[in-house]
N, C-alpha and C positions, 0 to 999 in steps of 0.2 A: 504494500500500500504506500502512495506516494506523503512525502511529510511535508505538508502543502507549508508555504509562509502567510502571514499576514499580509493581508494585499486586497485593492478594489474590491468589492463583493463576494468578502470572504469573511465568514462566520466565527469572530476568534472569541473563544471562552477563555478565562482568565482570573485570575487570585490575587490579591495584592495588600500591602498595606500603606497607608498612607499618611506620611508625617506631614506637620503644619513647618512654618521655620522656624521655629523655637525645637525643634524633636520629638511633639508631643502627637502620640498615636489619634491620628482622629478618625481612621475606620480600617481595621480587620477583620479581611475577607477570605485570608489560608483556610481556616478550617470550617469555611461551609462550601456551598456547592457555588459553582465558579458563576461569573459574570460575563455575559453574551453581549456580542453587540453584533452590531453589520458594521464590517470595517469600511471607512468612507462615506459613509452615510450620515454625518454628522452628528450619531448616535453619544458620541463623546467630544472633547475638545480637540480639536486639530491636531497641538503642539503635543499632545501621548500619542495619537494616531500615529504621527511622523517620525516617534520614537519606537513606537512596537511596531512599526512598518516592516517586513524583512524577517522578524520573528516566526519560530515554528514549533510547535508540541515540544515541552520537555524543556524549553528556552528559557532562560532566570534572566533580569536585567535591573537596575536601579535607575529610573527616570527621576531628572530632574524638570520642576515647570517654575520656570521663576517669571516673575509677574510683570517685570520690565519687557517680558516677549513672549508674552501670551495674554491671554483672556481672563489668568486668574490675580484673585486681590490679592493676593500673599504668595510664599514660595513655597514651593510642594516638593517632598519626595517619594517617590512612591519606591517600594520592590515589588518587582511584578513576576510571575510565573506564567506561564502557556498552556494553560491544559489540553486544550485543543482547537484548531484549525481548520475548516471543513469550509468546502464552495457552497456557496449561497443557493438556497431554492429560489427559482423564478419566483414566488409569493412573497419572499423576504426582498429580494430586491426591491419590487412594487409597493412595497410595504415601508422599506428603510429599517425595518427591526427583524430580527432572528423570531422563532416560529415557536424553535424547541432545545429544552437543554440537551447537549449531546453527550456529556460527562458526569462520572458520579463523582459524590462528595467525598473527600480525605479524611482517610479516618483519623484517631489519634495518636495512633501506633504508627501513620505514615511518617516515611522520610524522601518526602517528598519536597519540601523545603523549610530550609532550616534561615530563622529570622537573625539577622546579624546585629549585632546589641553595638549601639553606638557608647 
């Protein structure tokens, strides 16, 4: 099976957690069931899209969005994980949103990613 990347009209599910710029946790998404979007579809802000652009199953990365070049009020860091990548249904395109989760939830015994303690 091909290990598609993040790209146009592609379905990326995903886990992440998200600091504010002081470091302080404002939402933890590792241990539930992942976060779908339509990649390109405006589903999210541009300036993640153009960071997890290129990404594919299995992929970890730490995104920065800081507020002088983006859309957001404050500076953000996310770590993010890839769960999974799938091409879009005709209905999700037309739509701009994903249909169906295609991933299960991490248990707690997973090591599947591990949070790096600033």
């Amino acid at each position: 099976m091909e290990n598609l990347c993040a790209d146009k009209n592609r379905v990326v599910a995903l886990r992440y957690i998200m600091r504010n710029g002081n470091g302080e946790i404002l939402e933890d998404t590792m241990q539930t069931l992942p976060v779908n979007y339509l990649h390109g579809s405006g589903g999210i802000l541009s300036a993640l899209q153009q960071q997890i652009k290129g990404l594919k199953t299995g992929d970890k990365k730490k995104i920065y969005l800081f507020k002088e070049s983006s859309d957001a009020d404050d500076d953000f860091e996310f770590d993010v994980i890839i769960d999974d990548v799938r091409e879009a249904l005709a209905e999700e395109i037309i739509l701009g949103y994903p249909l169906q989760i295609t991933t299960e939830i991490c248990n707690d015994d997973c090591n599947c990613y591990e949070v790096s303690k600033k």
